[in-house]
C-alpha positions in Angstrom: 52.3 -31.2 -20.7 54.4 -28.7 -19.1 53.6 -25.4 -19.3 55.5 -22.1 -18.8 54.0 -19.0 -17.5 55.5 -15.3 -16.5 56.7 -14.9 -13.5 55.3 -12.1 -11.1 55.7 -11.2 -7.4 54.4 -13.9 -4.4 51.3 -13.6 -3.3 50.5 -14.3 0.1 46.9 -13.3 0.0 44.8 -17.0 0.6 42.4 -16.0 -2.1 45.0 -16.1 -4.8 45.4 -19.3 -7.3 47.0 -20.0 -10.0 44.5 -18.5 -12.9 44.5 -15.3 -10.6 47.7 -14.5 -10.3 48.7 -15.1 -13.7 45.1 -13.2 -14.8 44.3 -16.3 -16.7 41.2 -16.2 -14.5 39.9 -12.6 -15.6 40.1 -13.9 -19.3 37.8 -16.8 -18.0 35.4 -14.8 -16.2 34.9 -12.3 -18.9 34.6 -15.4 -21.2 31.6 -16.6 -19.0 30.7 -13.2 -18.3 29.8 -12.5 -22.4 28.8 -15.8 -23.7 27.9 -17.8 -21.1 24.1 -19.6 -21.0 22.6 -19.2 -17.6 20.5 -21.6 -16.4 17.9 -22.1 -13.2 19.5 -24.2 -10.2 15.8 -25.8 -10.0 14.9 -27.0 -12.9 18.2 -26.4 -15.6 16.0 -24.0 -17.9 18.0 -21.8 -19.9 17.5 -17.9 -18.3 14.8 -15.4 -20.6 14.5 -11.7 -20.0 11.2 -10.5 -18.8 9.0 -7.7 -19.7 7.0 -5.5 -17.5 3.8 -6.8 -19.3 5.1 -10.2 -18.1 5.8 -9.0 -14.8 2.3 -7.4 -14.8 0.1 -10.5 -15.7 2.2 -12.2 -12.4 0.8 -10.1 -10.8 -2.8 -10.3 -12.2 -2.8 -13.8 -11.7 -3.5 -13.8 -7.9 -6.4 -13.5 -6.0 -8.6 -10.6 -6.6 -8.2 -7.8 -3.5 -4.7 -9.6 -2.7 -2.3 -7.1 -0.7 1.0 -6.8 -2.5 4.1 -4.3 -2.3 6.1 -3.5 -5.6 10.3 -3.2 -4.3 13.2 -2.0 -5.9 16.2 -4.0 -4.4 18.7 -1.3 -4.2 20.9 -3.2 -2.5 21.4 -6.6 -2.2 23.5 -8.1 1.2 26.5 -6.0 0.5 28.1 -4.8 3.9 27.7 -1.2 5.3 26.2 1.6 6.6 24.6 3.1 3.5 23.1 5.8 4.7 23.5 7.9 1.4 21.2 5.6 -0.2 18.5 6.3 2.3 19.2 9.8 1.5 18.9 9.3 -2.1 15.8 7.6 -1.4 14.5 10.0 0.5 15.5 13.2 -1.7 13.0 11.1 -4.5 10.5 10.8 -2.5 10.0 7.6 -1.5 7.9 7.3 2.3 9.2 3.3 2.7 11.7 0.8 3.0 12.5 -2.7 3.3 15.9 -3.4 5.0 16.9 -7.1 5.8 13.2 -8.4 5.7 11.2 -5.6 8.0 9.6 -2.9 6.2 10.2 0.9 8.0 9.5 4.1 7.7 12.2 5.7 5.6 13.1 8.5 8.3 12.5 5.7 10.9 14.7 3.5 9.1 17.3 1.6 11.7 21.1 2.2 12.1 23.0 -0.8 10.2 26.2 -2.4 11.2 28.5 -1.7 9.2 30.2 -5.2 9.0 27.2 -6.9 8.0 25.6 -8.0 4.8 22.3 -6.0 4.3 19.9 -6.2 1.6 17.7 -3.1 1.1 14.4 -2.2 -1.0 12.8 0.6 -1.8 9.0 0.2 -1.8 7.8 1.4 -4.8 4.4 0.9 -3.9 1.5 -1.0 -2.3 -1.7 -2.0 -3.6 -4.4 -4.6 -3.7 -5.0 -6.6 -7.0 -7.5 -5.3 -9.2 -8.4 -5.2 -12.9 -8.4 -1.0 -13.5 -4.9 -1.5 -11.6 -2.7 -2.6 -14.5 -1.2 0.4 -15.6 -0.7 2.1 -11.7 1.2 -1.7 -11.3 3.0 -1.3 -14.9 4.0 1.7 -14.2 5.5 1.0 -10.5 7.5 -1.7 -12.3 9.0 0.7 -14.7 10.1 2.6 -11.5 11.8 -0.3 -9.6 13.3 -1.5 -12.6 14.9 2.1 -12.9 16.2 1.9 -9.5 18.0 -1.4 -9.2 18.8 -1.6 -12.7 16.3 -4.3 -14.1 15.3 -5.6 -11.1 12.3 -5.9 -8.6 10.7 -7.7 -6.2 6.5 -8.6 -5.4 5.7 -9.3 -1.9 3.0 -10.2 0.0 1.7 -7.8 2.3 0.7 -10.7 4.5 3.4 -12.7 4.3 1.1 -15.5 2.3 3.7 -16.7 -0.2 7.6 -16.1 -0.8 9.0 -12.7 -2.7 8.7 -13.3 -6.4 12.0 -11.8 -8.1 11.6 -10.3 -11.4 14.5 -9.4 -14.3 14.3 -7.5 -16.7 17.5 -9.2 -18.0 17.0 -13.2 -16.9 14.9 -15.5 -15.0 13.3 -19.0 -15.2 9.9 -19.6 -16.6 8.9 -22.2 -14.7 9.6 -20.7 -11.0 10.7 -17.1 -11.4 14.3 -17.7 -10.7 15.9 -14.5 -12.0 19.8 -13.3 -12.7 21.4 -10.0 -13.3 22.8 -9.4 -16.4 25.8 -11.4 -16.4 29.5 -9.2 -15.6 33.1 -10.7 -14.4 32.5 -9.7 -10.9 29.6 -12.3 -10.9 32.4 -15.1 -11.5 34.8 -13.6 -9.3 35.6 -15.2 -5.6 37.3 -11.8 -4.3 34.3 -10.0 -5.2 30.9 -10.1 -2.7 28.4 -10.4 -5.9 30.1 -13.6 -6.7 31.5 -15.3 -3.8 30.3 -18.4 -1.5 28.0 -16.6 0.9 29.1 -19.3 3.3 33.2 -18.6 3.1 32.9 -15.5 1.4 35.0 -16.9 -1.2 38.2 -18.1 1.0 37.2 -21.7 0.2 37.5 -22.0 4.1 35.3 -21.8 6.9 35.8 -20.4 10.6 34.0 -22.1 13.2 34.2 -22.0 17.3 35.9 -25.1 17.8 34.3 -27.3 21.0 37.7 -29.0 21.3 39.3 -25.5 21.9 36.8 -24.0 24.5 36.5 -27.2 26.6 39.8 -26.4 27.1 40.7 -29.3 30.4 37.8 -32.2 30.2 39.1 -33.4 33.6 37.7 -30.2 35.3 33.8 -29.6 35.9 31.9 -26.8 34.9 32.4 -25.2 37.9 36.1 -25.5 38.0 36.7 -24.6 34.8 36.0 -27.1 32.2 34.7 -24.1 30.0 37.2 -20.5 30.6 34.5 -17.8 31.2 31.8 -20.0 32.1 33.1 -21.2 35.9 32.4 -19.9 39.5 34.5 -17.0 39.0 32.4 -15.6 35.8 29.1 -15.0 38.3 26.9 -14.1 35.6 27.4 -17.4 33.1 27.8 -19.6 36.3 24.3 -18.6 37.5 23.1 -19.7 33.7 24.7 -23.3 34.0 23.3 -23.8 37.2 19.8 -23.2 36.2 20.4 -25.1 33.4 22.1 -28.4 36.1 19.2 -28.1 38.6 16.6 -28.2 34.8 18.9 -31.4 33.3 19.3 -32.6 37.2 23.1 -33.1 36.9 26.1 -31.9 39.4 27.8 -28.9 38.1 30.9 -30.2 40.2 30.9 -33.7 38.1 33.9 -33.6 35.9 33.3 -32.4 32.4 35.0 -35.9 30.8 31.9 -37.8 33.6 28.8 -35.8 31.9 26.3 -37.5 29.6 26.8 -36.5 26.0 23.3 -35.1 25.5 24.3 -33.0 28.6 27.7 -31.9 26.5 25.6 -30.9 23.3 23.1 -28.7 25.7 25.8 -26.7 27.1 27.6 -26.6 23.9 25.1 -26.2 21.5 21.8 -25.1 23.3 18.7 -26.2 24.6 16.9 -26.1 20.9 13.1 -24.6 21.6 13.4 -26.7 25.3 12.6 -23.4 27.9 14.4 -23.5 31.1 13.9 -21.3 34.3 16.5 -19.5 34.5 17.7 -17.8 38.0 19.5 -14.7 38.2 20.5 -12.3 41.3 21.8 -8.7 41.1 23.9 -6.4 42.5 21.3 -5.8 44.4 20.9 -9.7 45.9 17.0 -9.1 44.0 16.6 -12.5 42.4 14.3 -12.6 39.4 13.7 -15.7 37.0 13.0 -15.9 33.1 11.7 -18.9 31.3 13.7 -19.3 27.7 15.9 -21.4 26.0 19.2 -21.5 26.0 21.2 -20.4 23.5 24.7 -22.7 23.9 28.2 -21.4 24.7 29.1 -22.0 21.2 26.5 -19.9 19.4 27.0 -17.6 22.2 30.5 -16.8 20.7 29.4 -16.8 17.7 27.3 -14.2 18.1 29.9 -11.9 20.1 32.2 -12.0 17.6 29.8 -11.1 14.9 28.2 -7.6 16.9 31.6 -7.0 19.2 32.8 -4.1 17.9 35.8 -4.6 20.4 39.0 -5.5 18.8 40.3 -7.0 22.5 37.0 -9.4 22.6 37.2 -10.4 18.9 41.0 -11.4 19.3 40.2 -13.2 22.6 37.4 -14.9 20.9 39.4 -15.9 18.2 41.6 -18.1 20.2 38.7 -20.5 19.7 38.4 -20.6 16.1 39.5 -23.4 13.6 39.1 -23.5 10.2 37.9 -26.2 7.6 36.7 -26.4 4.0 34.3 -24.7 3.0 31.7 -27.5 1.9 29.0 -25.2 0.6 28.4 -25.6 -3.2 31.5 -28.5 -3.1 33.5 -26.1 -2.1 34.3 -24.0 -5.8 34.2 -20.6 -3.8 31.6 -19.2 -5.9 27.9 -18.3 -5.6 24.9 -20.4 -7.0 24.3 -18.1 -9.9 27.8 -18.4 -11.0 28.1 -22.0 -10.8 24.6 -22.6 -13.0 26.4 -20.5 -15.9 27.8 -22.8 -19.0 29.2 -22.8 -22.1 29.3 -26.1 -23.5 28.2 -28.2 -20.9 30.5 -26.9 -18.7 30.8 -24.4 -15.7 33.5 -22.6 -14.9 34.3 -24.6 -11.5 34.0 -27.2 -14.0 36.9 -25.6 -16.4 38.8 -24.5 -13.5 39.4 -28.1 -12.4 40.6 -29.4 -15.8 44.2 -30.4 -16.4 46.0 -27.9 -18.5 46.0 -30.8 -21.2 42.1 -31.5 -21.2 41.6 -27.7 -21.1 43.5 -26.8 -24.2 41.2 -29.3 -25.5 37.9 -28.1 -24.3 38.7 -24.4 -25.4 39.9 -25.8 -28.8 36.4 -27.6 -29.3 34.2 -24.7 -28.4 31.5 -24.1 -31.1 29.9 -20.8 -30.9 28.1 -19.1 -34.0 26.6 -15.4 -34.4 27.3 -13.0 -32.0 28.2 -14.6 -29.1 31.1 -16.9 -31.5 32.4 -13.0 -32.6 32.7 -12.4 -28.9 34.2 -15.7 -27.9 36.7 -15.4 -30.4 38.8 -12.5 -29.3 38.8 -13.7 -26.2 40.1 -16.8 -26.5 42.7 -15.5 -28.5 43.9 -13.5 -25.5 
């Protein structure tokens, strides 16, 4: 059936759909947001809540004398500085933190790019496993709990077993798997809780294209198969011809002549192969280093991520091509979003409904108590 809809201003932005820019898609993800059943990704057990007694007897559980730190993820890969939560940190007097992985110092902790994700925990405290330890451990879960608002985090101190994440709102009996407390934002693609980590929610990817950087097959390496990467870039030549004399081919042999293991070396690296590489200063002092090689391609990649050079990100980005995003069948949102239901369904799964067969599915909804209340008013909207 046809259906009419109000008419607003074109939007050019390449997030916008349908349901967003007729808002049908807030009314969804508040719908999911209040009523929806979360389940684990693993093993499609509805979500519980866990106490700190719960929490506690995790803990009890291993090995007598085990080393383990108690966090607080007080933030969790959002992009930024955030320097004025290490300085609320500090000011309530915590000695410690774990940013991306590493644990620091607090007034040693390290300078973060500000355009990249970062995840950072406050460590609440460390402490062997012992029986007259339960309250000391009770309580330090009370305190990370407080910090991150119902979440925290046990770790091994030597790195024996994978972080354990506990909620105090949802998680997964059988492995741990734990959720915040479901909001909008977690079913939103414009929003960095709840988009694809992989697209960040454009439904697209960017990639270095190799078509695009070996930009004239007919040429060789030395002449210019690769722009940047020929005679006349003295550094990146000296890399390709360690890595010809390593592979034994001619660096003058046309690009389109090469064997194509010889192609996905240049373009994609030498994996964990180490090759000796030869390098000669201003100075004509030659030195050599034995590593692998990390591949033009990733070699872009990681310029354009840590460039902070608005002339070598746009040259760069002559390189780029897009393609779908194929993480999580490409529905733009994050695993924790797409393992929320109501009525068997997700809301990718609703989202992809004809307008026919989702008058239907909202019309057979069947909700009772509180949740049907909220699910009502709602789908009235």
């Amino acid at each position: 059936p046809a259906i009419a809809i109000e008419q607003k201003s074109a939007s050019h932005n390449p997030r916008s759909t349908v349901g967003t820019i007729t808002e049908i898609y807030d009314y969804l993800r508040l719908l999911y947001a209040r009523v929806g059943n979360p389940r684990c990704p693993t093993h499609g057990n509805d979500l519980e809540a866990q106490t700190v007694s719960q929490m506690v007897d995790v803990v009890m559980a291993l090995p007598e004398d085990a080393a383990v730190m108690i966090l607080s993820p007080v933030v969790r890969a959002r992009k930024g500085e955030h320097e004025k939560v290490f300085d609320r940190l500090r000011n309530e007097g915590f000695v410690r933190v774990r940013v991306n992985g590493t644990v620091y110092e607090l007034d040693e902790a390290p300078k973060l790019n500000l355009r990249q994700k970062h995840t950072i925990e406050a460590v609440v405290d460390r402490l062997k496993v012992r029986k007259e330890a339960q309250q000391r451990i009770a309580e330090s879960f009370e305190t990370a709990l407080r910090l991150s608002d119902g979440l925290a985090t046990l770790a091994s101190m030597n790195n024996e077993s994978e972080d354990r994440v506990f909620s105090a709102k949802f998680a997964c009996p059988e492995c741990g798997y734990s959720l915040e407390e479901l909001e909008p934002r977690l079913f939103s693609f414009n929003s960095p809780v709840g988009a694809c980590s992989t697209c960040d929610g454009l439904g697209r990817q960017e990639y270095f294209d190799a078509e695009k950087v070996v930009h004239n097959s007919a040429l060789s390496l030395a002449g210019g198969a690769i722009r940047g990467w020929d005679r006349n870039n003295y550094y990146y030549f000296q890399l390709l011809q360690s890595i010809a004399k390593h592979y034994d081919f001619d660096i003058e042999t046309p690009w389109n002549q090469l064997p194509k293991t010889i192609h996905s070396v240049i373009l994609y690296g030498s994996g964990d192969e180490e090759i000796a590489f030869q390098y000669t200063g201003p100075s004509n002092k030659a030195t050599q280093k034995k590593h692998p090689f990390e591949g033009v391609l990733p070699n872009m990649e990681r310029l354009y991520d840590d460039t902070e050079s608005m002339a070598v990100r746009e040259e760069l980005s002559k390189y780029l091509s897009e393609s779908h995003c194929e993480a999580f069948d490409c529905t733009r949102l994050c695993l924790e979003a797409r393992h929320v239901f109501i009525s068997k369904k997700s809301l990718p799964d609703v989202t992809q409904l004809s307008v026919e067969k989702a008058l239907e599915f909202f019309s057979n909804i069947k909700l009772t108590g509180k949740r049907g209340e909220i699910a009502e008013k709602i789908l009235k909207e």
